[in-house]
Every structure is written in C-alpha cells, then in structure tokens.
N, CA, C and O atoms as a DFTB+ gen file, in Angstrom:
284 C
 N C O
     1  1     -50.167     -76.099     206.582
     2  2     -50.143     -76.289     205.151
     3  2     -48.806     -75.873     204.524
     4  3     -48.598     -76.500     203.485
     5  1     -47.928     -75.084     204.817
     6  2     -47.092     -74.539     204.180
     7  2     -46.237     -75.753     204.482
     8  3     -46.092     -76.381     203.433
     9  1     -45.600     -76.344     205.511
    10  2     -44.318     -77.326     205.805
    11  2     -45.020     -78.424     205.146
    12  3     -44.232     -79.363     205.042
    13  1     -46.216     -78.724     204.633
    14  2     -46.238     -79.661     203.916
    15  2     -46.209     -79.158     202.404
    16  3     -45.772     -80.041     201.666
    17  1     -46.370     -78.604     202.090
    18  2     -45.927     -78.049     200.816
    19  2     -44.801     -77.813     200.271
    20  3     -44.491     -77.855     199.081
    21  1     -43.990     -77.479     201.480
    22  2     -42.505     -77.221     201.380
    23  2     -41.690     -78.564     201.451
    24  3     -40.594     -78.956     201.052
    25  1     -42.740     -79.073     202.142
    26  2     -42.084     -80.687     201.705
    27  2     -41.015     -80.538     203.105
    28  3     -40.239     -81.491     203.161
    29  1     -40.818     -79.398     204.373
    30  2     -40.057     -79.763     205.504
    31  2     -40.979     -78.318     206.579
    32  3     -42.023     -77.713     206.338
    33  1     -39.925     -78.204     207.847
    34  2     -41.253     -77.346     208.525
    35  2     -40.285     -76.107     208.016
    36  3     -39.103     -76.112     207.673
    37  1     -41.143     -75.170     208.093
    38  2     -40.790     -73.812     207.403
    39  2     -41.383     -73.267     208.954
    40  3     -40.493     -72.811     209.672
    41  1     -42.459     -73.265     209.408
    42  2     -43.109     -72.542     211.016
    43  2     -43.797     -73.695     211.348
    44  3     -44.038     -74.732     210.731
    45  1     -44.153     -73.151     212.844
    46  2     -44.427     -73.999     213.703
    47  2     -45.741     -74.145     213.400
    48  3     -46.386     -73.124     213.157
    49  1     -46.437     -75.540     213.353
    50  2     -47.840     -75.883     213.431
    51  2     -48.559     -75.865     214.588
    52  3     -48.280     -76.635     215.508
    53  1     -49.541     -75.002     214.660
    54  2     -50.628     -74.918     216.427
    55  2     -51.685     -76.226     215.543
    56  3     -52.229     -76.208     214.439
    57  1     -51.645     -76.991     216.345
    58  2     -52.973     -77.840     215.996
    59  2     -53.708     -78.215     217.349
    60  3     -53.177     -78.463     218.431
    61  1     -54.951     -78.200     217.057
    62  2     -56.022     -78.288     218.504
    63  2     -55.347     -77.817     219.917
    64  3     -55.109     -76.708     220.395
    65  1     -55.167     -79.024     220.324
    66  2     -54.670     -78.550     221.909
    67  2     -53.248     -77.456     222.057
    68  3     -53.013     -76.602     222.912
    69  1     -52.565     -77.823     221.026
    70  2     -51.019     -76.535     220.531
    71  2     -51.821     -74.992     220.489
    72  3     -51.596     -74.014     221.202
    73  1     -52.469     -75.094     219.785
    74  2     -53.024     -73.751     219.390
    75  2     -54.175     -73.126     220.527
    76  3     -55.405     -73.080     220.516
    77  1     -52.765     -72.515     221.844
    78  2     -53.124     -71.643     222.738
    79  2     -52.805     -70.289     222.582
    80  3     -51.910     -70.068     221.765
    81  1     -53.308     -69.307     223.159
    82  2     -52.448     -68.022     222.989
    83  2     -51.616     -67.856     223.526
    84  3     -50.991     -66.822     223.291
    85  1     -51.178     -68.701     224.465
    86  2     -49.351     -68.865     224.809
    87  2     -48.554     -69.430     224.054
    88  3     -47.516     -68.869     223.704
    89  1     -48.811     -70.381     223.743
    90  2     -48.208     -70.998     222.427
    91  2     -47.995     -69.996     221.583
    92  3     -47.016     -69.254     221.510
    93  1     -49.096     -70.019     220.866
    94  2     -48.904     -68.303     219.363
    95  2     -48.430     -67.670     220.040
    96  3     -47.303     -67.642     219.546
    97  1     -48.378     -66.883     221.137
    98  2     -47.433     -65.949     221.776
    99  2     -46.438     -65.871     221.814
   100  3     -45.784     -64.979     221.275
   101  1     -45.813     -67.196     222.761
   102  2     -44.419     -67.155     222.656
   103  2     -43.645     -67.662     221.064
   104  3     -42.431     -67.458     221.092
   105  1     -44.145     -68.262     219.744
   106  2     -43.615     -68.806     219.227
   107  2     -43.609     -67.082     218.170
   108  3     -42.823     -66.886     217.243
   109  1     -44.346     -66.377     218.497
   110  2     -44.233     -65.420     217.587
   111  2     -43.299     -64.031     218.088
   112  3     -42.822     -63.055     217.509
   113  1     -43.336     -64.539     219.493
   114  2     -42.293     -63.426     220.452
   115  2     -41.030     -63.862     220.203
   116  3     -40.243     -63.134     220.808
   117  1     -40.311     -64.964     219.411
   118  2     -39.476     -65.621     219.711
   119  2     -39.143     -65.438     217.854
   120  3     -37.949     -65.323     217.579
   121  1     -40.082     -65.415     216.726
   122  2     -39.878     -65.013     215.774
   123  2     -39.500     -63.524     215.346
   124  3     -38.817     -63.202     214.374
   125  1     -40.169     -62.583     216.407
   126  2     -40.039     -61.272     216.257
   127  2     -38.924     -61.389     216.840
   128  3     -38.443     -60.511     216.125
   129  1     -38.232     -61.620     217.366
   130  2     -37.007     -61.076     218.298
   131  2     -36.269     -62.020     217.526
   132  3     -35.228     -61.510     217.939
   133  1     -35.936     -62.758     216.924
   134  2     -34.944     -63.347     216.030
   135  2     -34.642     -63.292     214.537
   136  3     -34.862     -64.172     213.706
   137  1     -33.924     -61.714     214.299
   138  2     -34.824     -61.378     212.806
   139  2     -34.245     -62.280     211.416
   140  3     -34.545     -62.043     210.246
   141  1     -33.015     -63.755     212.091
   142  2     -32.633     -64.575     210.796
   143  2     -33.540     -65.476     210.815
   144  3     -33.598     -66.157     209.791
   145  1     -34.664     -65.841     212.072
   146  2     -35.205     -66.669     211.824
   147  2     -37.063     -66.189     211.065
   148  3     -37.981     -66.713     210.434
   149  1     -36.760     -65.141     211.568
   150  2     -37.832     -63.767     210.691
   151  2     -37.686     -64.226     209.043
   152  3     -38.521     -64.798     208.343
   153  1     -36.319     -63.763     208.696
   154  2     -35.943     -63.872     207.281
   155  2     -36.060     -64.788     206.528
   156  3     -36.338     -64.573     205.349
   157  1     -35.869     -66.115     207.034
   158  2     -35.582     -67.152     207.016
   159  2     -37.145     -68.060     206.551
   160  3     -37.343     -68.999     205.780
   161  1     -37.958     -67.334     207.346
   162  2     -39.569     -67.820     207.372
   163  2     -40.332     -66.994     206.227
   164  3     -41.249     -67.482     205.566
   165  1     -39.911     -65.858     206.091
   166  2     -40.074     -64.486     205.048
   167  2     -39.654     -65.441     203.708
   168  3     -40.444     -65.232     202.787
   169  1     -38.709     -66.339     203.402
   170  2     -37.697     -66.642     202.488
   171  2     -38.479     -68.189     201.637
   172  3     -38.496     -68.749     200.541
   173  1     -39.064     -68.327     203.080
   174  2     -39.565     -70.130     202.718
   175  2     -41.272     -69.402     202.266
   176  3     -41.820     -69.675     201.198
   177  1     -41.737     -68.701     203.060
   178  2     -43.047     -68.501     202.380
   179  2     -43.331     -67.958     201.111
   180  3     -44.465     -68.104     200.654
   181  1     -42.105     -67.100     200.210
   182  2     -42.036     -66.809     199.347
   183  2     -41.621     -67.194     198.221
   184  3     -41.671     -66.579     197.156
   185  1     -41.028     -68.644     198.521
   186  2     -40.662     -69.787     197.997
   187  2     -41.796     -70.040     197.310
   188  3     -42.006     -69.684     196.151
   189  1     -43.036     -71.068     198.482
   190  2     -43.871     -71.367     198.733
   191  2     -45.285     -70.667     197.792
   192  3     -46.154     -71.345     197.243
   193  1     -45.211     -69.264     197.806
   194  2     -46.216     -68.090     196.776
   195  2     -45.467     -68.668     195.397
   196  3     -46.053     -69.226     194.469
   197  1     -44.517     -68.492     195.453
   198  2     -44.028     -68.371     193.862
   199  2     -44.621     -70.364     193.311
   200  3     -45.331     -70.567     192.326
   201  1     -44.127     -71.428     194.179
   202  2     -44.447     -72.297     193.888
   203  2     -46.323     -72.916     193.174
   204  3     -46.760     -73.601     192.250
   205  1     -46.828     -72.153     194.286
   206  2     -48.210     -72.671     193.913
   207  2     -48.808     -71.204     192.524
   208  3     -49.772     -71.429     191.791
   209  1     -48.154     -70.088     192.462
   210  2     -48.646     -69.264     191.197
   211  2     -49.391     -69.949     189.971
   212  3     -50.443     -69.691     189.387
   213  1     -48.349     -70.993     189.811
   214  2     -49.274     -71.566     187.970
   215  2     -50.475     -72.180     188.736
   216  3     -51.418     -72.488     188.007
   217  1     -50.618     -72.403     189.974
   218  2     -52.159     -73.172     189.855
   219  2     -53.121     -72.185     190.201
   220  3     -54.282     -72.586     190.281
   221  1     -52.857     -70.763     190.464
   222  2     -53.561     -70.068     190.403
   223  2     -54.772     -70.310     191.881
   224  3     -55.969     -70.172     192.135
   225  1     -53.633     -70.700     192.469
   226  2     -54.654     -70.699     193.739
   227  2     -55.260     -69.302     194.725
   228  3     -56.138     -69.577     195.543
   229  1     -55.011     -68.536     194.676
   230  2     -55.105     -67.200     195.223
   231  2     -56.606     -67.430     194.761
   232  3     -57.513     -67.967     195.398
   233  1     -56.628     -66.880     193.478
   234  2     -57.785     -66.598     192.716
   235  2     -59.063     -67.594     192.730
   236  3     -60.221     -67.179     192.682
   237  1     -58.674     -69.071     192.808
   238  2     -59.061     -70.292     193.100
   239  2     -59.309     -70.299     194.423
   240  3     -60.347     -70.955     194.350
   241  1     -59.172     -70.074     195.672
   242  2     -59.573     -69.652     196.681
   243  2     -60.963     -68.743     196.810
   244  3     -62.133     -68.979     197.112
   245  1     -60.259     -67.678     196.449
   246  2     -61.263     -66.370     196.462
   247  2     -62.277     -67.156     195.461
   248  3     -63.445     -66.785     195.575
   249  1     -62.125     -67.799     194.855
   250  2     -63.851     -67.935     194.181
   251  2     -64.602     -69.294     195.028
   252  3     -65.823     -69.310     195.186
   253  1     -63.808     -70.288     195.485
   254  2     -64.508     -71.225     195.954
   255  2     -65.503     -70.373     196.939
   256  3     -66.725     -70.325     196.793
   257  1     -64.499     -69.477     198.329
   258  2     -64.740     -68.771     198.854
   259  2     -66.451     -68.245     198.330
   260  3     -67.422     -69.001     198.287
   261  1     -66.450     -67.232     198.086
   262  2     -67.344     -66.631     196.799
   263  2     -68.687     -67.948     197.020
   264  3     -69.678     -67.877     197.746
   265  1     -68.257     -69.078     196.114
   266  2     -69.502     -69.663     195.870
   267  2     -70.090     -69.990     197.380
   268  3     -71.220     -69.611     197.687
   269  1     -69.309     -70.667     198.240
   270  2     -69.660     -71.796     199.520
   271  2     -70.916     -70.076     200.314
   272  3     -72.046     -70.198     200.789
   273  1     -70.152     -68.810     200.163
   274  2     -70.529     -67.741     200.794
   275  2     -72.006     -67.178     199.860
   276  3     -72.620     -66.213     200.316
   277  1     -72.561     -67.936     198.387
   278  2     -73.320     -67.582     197.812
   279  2     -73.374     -66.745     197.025
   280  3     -74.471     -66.465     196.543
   281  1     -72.243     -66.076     196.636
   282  2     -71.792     -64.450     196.465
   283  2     -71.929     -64.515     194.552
   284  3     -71.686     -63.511     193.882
C-alpha cells in the first residue's frame, strides 16, 4: 500500500508466494545494515503519514476496525 500511494516503490512488497521468512529476513537484514536506505524508507513513510492526515485515516481505521470486531 504505501508504493502505491507514493505513487513509486518506497519498500519492498512480499505478496503470496514473496512473503517468506527469508524473504522478510533478508530484505530487512539488508535494511538494517544500510542505515541511508533505513533513512531513506523512514523519509518516504513520513511523507506518506503526513499525506493521508486530512483524511483522517488512522482514526477511520480504528473505527471500521471497532465496528467489523462489534466493539
């Protein structure tokens, strides 16, 4: 969700067969040990928070959340 939001890839997507724990492993062993590409991902996701704020999705989450859970 985020590289489509960002409109380019910001991190790597695990989808079905991608999303092994070698995969997440190495792609996050490879983020920790590279701290511009750390920063860099730190930089786009915070982009990304600030972008979606006016729609108030956080909060919009947590309540859909909430109802689907009965709460």
């Amino acid at each position: 969700m985020p590289n489509i939001i960002a409109n380019k890839k910001v991190v790597e997507e695990f989808i079905q067969r991608k999303a092994t724990p070698s995969n997440l492993a190495k792609y996050t062993l490879e983020v920790i040990r590279n701290p511009s590409k750390y920063k860099e991902i730190k930089e786009n996701l915070k982009k990304i928070k600030e972008r979606l704020k006016p729609y108030h999705s956080l909060e919009n989450t947590a309540l859909f959340i909430g109802r689907e859970l009965g709460l």
